[in-house]
C-alpha positions as CSV (number, residue, x, y, z in Angstrom):
1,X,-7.4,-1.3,1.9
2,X,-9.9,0.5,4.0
3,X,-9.2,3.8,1.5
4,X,-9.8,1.2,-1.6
5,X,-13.6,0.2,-0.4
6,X,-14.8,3.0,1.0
7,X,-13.5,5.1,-2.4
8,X,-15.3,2.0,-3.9
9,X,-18.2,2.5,-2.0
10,X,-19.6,5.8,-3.0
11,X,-22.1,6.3,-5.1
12,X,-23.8,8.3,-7.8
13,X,-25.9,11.0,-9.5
14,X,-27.3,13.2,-12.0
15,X,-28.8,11.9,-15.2
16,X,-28.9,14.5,-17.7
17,X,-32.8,15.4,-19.5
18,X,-34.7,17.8,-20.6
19,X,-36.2,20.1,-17.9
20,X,-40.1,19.0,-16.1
21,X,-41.8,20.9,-13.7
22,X,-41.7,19.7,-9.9
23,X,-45.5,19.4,-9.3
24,X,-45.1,17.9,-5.9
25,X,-42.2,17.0,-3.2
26,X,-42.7,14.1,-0.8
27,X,-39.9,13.8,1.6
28,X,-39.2,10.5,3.1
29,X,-37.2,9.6,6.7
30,X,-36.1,5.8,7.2
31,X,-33.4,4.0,8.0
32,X,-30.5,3.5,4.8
33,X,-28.3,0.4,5.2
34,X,-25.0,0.1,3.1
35,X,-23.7,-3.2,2.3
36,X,-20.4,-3.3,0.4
37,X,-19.2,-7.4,-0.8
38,X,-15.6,-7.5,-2.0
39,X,-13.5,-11.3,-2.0
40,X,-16.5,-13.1,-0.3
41,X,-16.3,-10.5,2.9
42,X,-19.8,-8.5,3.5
43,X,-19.5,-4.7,5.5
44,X,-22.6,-2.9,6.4
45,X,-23.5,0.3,7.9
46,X,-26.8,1.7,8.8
47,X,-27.9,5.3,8.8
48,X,-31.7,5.9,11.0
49,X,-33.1,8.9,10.2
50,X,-31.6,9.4,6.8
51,X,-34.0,11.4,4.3
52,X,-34.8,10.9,0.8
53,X,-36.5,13.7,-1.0
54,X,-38.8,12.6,-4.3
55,X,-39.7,15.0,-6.6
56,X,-43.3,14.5,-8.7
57,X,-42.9,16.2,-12.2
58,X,-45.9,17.1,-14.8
59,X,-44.5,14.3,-17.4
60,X,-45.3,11.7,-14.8
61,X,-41.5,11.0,-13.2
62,X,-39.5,11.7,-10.7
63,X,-36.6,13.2,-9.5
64,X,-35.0,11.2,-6.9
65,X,-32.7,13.1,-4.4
66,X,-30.3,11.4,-1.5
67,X,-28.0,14.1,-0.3
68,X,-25.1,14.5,2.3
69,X,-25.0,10.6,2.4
70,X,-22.2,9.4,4.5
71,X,-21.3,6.0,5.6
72,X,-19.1,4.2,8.6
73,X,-17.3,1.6,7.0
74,X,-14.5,-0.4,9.0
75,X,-14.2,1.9,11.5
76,X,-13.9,4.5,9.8
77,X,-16.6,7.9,8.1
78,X,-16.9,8.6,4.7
79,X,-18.5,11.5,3.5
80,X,-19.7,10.1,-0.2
81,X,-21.8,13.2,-0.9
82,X,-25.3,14.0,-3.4
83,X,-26.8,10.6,-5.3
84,X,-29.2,13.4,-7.6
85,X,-31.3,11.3,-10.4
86,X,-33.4,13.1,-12.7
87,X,-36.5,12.2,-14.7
88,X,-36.2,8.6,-13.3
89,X,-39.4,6.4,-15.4
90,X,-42.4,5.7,-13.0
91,X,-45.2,2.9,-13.3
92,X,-48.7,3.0,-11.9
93,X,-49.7,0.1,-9.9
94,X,-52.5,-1.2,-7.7
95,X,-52.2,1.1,-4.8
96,X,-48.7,2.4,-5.2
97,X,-45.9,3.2,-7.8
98,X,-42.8,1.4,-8.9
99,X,-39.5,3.0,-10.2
100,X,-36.5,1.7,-12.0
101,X,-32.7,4.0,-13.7
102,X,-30.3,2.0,-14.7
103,X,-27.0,4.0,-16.4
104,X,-24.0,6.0,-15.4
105,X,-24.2,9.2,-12.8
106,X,-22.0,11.3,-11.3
107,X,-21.9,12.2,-7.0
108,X,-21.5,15.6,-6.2
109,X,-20.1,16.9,-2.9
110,X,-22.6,17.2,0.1
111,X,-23.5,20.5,2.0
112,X,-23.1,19.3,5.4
113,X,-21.7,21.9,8.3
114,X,-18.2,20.6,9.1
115,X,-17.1,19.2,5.6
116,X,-14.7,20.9,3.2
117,X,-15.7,20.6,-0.4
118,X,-12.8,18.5,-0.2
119,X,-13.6,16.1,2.4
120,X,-16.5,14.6,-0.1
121,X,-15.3,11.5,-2.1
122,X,-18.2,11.5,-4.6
123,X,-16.8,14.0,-7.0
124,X,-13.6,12.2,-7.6
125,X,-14.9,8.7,-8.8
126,X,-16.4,10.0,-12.4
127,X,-18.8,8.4,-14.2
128,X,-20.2,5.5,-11.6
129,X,-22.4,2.2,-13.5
130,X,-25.9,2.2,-11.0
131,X,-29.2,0.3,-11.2
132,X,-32.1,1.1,-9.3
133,X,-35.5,0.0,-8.2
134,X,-37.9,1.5,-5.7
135,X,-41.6,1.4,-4.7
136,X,-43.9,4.5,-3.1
137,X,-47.0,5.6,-2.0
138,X,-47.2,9.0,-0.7
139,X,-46.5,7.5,2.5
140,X,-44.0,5.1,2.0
141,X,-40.6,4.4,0.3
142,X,-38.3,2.0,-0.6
143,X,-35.4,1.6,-2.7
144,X,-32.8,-0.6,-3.4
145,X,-29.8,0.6,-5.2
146,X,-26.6,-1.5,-6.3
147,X,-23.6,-0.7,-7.6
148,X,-21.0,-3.4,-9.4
149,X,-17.7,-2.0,-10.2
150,X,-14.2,-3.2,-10.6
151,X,-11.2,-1.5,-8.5
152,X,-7.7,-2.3,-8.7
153,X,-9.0,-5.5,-10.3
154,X,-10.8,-6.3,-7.7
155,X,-14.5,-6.9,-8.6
156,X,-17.2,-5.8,-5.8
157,X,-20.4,-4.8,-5.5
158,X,-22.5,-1.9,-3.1
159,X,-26.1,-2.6,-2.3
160,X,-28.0,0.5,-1.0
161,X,-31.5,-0.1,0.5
162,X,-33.7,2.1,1.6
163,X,-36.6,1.7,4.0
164,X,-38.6,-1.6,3.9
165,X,-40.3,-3.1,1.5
166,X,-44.2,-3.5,1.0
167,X,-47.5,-4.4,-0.1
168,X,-50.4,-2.5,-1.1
169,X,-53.0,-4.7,-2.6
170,X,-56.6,-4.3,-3.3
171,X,-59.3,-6.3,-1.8
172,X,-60.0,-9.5,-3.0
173,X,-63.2,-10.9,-3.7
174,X,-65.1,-13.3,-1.9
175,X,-65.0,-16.4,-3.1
176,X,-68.2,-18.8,-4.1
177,X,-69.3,-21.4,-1.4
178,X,-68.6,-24.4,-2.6
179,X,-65.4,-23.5,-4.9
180,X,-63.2,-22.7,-2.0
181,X,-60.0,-25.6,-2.9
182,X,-58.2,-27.4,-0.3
183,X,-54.3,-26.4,0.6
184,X,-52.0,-29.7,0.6
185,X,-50.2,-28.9,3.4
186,X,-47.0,-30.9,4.4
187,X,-47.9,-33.0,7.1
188,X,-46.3,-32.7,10.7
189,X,-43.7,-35.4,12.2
190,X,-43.4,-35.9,15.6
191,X,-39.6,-35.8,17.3
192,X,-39.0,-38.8,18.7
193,X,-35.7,-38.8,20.3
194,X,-33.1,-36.2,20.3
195,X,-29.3,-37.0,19.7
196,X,-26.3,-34.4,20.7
197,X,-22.6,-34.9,19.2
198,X,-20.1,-32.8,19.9
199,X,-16.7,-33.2,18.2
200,X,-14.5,-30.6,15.8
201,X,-16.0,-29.3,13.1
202,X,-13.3,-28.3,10.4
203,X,-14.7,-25.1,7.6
204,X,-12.1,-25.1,4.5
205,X,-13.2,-21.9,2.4
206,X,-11.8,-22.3,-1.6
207,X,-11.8,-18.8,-3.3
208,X,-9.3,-17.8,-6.3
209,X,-7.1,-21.2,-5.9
210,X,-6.4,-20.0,-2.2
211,X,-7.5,-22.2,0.7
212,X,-8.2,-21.4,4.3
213,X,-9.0,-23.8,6.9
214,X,-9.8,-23.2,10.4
215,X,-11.1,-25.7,13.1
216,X,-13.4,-25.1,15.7
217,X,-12.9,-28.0,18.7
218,X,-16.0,-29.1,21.1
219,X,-18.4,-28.1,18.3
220,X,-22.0,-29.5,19.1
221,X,-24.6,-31.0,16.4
222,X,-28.0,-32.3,17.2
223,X,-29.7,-34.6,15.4
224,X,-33.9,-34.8,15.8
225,X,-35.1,-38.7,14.9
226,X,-38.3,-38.4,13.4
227,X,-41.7,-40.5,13.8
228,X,-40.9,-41.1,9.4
229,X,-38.0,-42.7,10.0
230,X,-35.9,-39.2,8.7
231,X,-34.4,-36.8,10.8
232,X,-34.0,-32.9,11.7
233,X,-30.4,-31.6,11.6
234,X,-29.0,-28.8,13.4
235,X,-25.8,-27.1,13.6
236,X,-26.1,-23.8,15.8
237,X,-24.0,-21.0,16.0
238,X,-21.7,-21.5,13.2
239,X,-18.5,-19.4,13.4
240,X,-15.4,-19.2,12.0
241,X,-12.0,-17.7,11.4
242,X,-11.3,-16.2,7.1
243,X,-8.0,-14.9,7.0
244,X,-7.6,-14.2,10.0
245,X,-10.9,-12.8,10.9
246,X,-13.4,-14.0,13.2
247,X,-17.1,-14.5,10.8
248,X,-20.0,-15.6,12.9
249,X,-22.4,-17.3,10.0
250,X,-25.3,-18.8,12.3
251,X,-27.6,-21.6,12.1
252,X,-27.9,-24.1,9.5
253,X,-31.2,-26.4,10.0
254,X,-32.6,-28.8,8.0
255,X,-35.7,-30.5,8.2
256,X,-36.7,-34.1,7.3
257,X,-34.1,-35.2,5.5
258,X,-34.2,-38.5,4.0
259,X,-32.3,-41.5,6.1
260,X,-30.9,-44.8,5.1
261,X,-30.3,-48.0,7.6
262,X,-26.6,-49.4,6.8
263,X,-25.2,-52.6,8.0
264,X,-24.2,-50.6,12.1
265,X,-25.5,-47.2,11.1
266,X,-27.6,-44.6,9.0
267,X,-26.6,-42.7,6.4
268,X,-28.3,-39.3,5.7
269,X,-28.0,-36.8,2.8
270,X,-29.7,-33.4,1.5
271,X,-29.2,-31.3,-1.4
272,X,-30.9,-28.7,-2.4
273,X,-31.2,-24.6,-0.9
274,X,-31.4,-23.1,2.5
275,X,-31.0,-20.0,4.8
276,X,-28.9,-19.5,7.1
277,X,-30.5,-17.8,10.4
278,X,-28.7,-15.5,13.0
279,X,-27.1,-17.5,15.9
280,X,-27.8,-16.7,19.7
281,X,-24.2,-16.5,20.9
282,X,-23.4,-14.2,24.2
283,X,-21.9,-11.3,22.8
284,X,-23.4,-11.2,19.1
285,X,-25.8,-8.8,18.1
286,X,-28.6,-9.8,15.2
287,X,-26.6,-7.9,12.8
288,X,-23.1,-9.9,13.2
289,X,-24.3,-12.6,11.7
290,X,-23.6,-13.6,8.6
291,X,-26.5,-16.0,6.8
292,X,-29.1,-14.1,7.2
293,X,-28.0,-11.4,4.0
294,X,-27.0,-14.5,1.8
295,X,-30.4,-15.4,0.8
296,X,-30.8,-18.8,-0.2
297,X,-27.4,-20.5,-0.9
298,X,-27.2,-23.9,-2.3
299,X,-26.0,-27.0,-0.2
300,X,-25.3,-30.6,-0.8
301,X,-24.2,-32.3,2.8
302,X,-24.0,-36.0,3.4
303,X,-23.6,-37.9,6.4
304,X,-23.4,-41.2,8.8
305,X,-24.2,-42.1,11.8
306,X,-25.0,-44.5,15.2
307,X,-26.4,-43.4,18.3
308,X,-22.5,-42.4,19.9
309,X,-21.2,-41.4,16.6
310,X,-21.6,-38.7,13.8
311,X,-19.7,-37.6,10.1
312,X,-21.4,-35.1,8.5
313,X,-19.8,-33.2,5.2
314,X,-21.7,-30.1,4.1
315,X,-20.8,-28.4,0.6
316,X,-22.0,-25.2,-0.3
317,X,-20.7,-23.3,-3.9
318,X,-21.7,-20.1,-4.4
319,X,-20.2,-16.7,-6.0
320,X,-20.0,-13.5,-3.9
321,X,-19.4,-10.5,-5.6
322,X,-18.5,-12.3,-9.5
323,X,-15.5,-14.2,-6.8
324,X,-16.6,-17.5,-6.9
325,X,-16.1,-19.5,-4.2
326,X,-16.4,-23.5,-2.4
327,X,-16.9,-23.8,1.5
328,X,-16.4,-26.9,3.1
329,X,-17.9,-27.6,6.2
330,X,-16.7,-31.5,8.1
331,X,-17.7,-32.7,11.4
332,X,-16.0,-35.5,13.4
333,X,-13.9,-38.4,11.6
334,X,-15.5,-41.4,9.0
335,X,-15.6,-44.5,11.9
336,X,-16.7,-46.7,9.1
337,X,-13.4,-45.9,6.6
338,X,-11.0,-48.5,9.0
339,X,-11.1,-51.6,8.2
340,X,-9.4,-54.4,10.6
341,X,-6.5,-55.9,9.1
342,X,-5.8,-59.4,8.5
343,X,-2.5,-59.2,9.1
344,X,-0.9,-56.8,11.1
345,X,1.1,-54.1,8.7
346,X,5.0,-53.9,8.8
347,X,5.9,-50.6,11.2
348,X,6.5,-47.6,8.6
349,X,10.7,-46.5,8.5
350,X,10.1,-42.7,9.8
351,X,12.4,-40.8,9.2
352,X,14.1,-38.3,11.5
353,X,13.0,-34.7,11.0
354,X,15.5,-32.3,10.1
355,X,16.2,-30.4,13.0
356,X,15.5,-26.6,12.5
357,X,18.4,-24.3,12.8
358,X,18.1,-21.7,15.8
359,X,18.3,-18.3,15.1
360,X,22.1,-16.7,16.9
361,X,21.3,-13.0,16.2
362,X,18.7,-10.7,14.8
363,X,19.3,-7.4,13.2
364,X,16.7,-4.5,12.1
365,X,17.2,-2.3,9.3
366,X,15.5,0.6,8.8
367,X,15.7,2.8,5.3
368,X,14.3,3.8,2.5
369,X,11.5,1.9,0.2
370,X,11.0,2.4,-3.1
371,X,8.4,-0.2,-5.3
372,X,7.8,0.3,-8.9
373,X,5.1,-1.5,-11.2
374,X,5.3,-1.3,-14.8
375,X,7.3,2.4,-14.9
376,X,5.3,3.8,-12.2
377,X,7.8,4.6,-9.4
378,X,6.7,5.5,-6.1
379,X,7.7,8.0,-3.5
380,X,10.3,6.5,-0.9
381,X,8.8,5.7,2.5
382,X,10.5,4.2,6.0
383,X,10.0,0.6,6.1
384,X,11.6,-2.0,8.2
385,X,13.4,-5.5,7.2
386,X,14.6,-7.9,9.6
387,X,17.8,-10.1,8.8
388,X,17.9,-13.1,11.1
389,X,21.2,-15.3,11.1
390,X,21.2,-18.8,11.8
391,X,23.3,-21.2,13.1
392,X,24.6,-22.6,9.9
393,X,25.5,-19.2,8.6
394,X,22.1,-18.8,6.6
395,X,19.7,-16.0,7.0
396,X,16.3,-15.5,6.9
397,X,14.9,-12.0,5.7
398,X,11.6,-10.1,6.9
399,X,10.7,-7.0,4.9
400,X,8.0,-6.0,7.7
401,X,4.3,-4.6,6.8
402,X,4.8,-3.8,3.3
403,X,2.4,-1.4,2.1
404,X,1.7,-0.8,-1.9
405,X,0.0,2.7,-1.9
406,X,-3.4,2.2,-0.3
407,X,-3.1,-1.8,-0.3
408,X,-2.1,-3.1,2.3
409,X,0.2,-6.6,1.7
410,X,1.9,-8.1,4.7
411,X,5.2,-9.7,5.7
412,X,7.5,-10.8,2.8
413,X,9.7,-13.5,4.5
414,X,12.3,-15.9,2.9
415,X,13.8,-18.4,4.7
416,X,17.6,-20.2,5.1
417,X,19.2,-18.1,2.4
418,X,22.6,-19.0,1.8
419,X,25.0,-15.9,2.4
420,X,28.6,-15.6,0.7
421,X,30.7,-13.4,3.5
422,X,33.5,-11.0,2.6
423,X,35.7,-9.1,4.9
424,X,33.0,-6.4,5.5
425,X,30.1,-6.7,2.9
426,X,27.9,-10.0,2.9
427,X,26.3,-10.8,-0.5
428,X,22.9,-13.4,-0.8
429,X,20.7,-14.2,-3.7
430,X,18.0,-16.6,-3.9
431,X,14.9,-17.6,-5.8
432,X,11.9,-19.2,-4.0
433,X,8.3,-19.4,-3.7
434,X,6.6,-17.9,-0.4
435,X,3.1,-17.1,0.9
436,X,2.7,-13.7,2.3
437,X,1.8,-13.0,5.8
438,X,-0.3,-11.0,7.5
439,X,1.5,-7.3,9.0
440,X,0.9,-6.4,12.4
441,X,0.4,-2.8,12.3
442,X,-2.5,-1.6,14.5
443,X,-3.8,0.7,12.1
444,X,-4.4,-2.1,9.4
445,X,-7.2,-4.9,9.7
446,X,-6.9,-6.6,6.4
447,X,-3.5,-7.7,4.5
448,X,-3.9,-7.9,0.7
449,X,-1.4,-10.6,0.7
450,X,-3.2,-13.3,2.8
451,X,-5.4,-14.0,-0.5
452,X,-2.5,-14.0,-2.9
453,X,-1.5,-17.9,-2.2
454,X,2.4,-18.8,-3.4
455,X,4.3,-16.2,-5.4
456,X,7.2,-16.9,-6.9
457,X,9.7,-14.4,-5.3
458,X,13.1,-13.4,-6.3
459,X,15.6,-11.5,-3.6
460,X,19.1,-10.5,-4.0
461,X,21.0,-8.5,-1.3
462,X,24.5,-6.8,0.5
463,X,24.7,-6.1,3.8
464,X,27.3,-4.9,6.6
465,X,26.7,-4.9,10.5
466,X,25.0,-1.3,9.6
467,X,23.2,-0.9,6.9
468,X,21.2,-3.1,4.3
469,X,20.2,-2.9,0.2
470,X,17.7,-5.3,-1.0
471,X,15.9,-5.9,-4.4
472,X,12.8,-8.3,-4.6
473,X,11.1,-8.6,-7.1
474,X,7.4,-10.4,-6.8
475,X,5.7,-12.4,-9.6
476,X,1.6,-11.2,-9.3
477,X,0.6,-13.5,-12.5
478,X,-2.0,-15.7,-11.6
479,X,-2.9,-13.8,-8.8
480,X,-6.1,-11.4,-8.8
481,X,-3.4,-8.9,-8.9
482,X,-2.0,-10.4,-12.4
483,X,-3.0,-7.1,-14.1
484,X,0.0,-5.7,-12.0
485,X,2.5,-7.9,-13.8
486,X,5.4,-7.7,-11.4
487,X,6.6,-5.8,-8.8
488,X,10.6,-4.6,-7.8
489,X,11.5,-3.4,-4.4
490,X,14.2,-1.7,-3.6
491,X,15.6,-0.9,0.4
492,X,18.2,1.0,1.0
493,X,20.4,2.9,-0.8
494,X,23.6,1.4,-0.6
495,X,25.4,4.5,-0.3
496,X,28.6,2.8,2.3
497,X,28.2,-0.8,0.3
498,X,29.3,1.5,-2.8
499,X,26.2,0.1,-4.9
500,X,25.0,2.6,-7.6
501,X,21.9,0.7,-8.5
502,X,20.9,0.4,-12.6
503,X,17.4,2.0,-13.7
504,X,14.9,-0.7,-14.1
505,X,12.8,1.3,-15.8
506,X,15.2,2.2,-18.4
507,X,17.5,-0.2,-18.3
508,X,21.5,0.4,-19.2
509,X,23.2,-1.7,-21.4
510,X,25.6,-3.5,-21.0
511,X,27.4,-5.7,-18.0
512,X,27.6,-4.2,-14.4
513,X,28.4,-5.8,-11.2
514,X,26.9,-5.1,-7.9
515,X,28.7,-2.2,-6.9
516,X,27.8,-0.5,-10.4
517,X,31.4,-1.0,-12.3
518,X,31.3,-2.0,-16.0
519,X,32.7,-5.3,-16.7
520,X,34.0,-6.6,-19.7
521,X,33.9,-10.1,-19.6
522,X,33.0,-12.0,-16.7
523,X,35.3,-14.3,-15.2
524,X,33.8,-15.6,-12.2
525,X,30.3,-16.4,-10.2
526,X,28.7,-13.8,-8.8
527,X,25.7,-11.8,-9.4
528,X,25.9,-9.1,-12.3
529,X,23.1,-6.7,-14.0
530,X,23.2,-7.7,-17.9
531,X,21.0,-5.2,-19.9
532,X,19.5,-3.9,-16.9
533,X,18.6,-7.3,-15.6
534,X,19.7,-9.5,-12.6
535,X,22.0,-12.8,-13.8
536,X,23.3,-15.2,-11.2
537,X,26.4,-17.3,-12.3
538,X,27.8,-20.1,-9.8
């Protein structure tokens, strides 16, 4: 995963034209801030003292240079390498000049002491799509570049800026007495009491049919009554937990917004855009925060409340990086949705719970892995499934941090398997759908699979005391993954279980059973491989 964005995340140069003299070079030192937006999830890294070298040419252009650029993202430094564009279209303007490119360029590899030509990343990504803008005096610069691209279907977006913007603007003229035009300001209100709640405040975040909900207890809102009858409302400090991962969003305030008396209580609502501002939080820098690089983001939110009690529901659609995406924000119950009944309603039959079975014994395998997609095969790699048995004979299985070249997935479990035991060699088979988990391998901070919601998983297996062979195979349709089709595992190699497994790539044919003998006819239940695929009789 990290590999995947920070591949992403280098950028581009050299547009080919026909050679202009360099008439003047103006070299610029600021800070460069990277900001890379992949599934809703925002990673920036700043560089001070980065340089950008502009070249003036006779025609009027310019040749803009960034070189050795390198990046920390996720922990970890990539050296991206030379974003070189030539003969780049300038426009005069009132005190400064403006710039725009917008096309394909290549990166080439940096010069900086300690790097290997191979160390930079820029020359292996091609032909990169890049738009830029900028602004300059001989002074000043600044430049935003972005960068939308799609990687292993994945569709995300780099945002390079450079410096800070300005204004250069020439005077303006004094104006004729007695033409000057009043300003409608919006008029002031006057707080007039001030109302804390505090109660849990539940976020559900919606993105590619997948929802994540996480709840944050003893969550304080205040409310500002107004001398207008309307109220302030303020929810500070906003934080929450996205697949496992702790986002701190900030402050959401609204001003005035328009109340309602009920019959007990006030109702409230808003809709329109806001900004979110940084939050204040003991141990949060300015830059953790979240809503303040959103922008403006659109939100409806409607609510209730007395002077002891608040409900407040806060909607918020908007798309990140083409993912779009609904995030529900709810704060303490509905007190008006219970109604007293007249009569007093007959005591729901519960039933009892089926009682989980415990697990008796646990058993590690480790082997070989081998995962193909489509007919691509990879290299096999140590990996780890664990085969827990339970009391009534069935198993769960665990194939532990599974890792799909430089994606990351997670845990693939299935649970309560039904297992037919033989003298020596258990058999199980099972279809079923499953969500996948995250891994807990230090080394990895984000699981692929988290984001994947159910997948229709198919597992068949043999096993003795010492040694395992498994096949999954994993339905990605639907997924953002679909373009993957499906993927077959395979762990183990049966060699003592005297399987001799059939190509799935090039699949025999003909009917086989498990241990790789050609049958005939088949006379009983079991699992078999018909034309090189799996068939379960019973």
């Amino acid at each position: 995963m990290r590999k995947l964005l920070l591949t992403a995340a280098c950028l581009c140069a050299a547009s080919l034209g026909f050679a202009q003299e360099v008439t003047e070079t103006l070299t610029y030192t600021d800070t460069l801030a990277v900001t890379v937006s992949m599934m809703g999830i925002n990673q920036t890294s700043e560089m001070p003292g980065t340089t950008v070298t502009v070249e003036k040419l006779d025609n009027g252009n310019i040749n803009f240079l960034l070189n050795n650029l390198t990046m920390t993202l996720f922990g970890e430094e990539a050296a991206v390498g030379n974003i070189e564009l030539d003969n780049v279209t300038v426009t005069e303007e009132d005190g400064y000049e403006t710039f725009s490119f917008e096309g394909t360029t290549t990166v080439s590899a940096g010069d900086l002491e300690g790097y290997s030509e191979d160390d930079w990343l820029g020359p292996v990504l091609g032909d990169v799509p890049l738009t830029m803008t900028g602004k300059m005096t001989d002074k000043q610069l600044y430049v935003n570049i972005d960068i939308t691209m799609t990687v292993s279907g994945v569709s995300q977006t780099i945002h390079v800026e450079f410096g800070s913007d300005f204004e250069v603007t020439a005077e303006e003229p004094e104006e004729e007495e007695g033409n000057d035009e009043e300003e409608t300001e919006e008029p002031e209100y006057t707080v007039t009491e001030t109302l804390t709640y505090t109660d849990t405040l539940a976020v559900t975040v919606t993105m590619m049919g997948i929802n994540q909900t996480s709840e944050v207890p003893g969550t304080t809102v205040t409310v500002e009554k107004l001398d207008n009858g309307n109220i302030n409302f303020l929810l500070n400090n906003l934080t929450m937990t996205l697949f496992g991962e702790e986002a701190a969003v900030g402050n959401i305030e609204l001003d005035n917004v328009t109340v309602t008396e009920e019959d007990g209580y006030e109702t409230f609502s808003f809709e329109g855009t806001t900004t979110v501002s940084a939050g204040d939080l003991e141990g949060y820098s300015e830059d953790d925060w979240l809503g303040p690089v959103l922008g403006d983001v659109p939100l409806t939110m409607t609510g209730k409340m007395t002077d002891k009690q608040l409900y407040v529901n806060i909607d918020i659609t908007m798309t990140v990086s083409g993912v779009s995406q609904t995030i529900h924000v709810e704060f303490g119950s509905d007190f008006t949705a219970a109604q007293e009944p007249d009569e007093e309603p007959d005591e729901p039959e519960v039933e009892p719970d089926e009682p989980e079975e415990e697990v008796v014994s646990s058993q590690d395998y480790t082997e070989k892995l081998v995962y193909t997609i489509g007919e691509t095969s990879s290299n096999p790699a140590d990996a780890t499934v664990t085969v827990e048995t339970l009391g009534d004979g069935s198993v769960n299985v665990v194939l532990n941090n599974f890792v799909m070249g430089d994606m990351a997935i997670g845990n693939i479990e299935v649970d309560s398997i039904q297992v037919e035991r033989g003298d020596t060699v258990s058999t199980f088979s099972c279809s079923e759908t499953i969500t996948i988990t995250k891994g807990d391998r230090d080394d990895i901070s984000f699981w692929y699979g988290t984001l994947l919601g159910e997948l229709p998983v198919e597992m068949t297996g043999m096993m003795t005391d010492e040694e395992l062979y498994l096949v999954i195979d994993i339905d990605l349709s639907g997924t953002m993954l679909a373009s993957m089709g499906s993927v077959n595992v395979v762990f183990g190699g049966g060699t003592a279980l005297g399987v001799k497994p059939v190509s799935l790539t090039k699949p025999a044919t003909g009917t086989y059973d498990l241990s790789g003998r050609r049958v005939q006819t088949v006379g009983k239940a079991g699992i078999y491989i018909v034309d090189g695929k799996k068939v379960v009789l019973k």
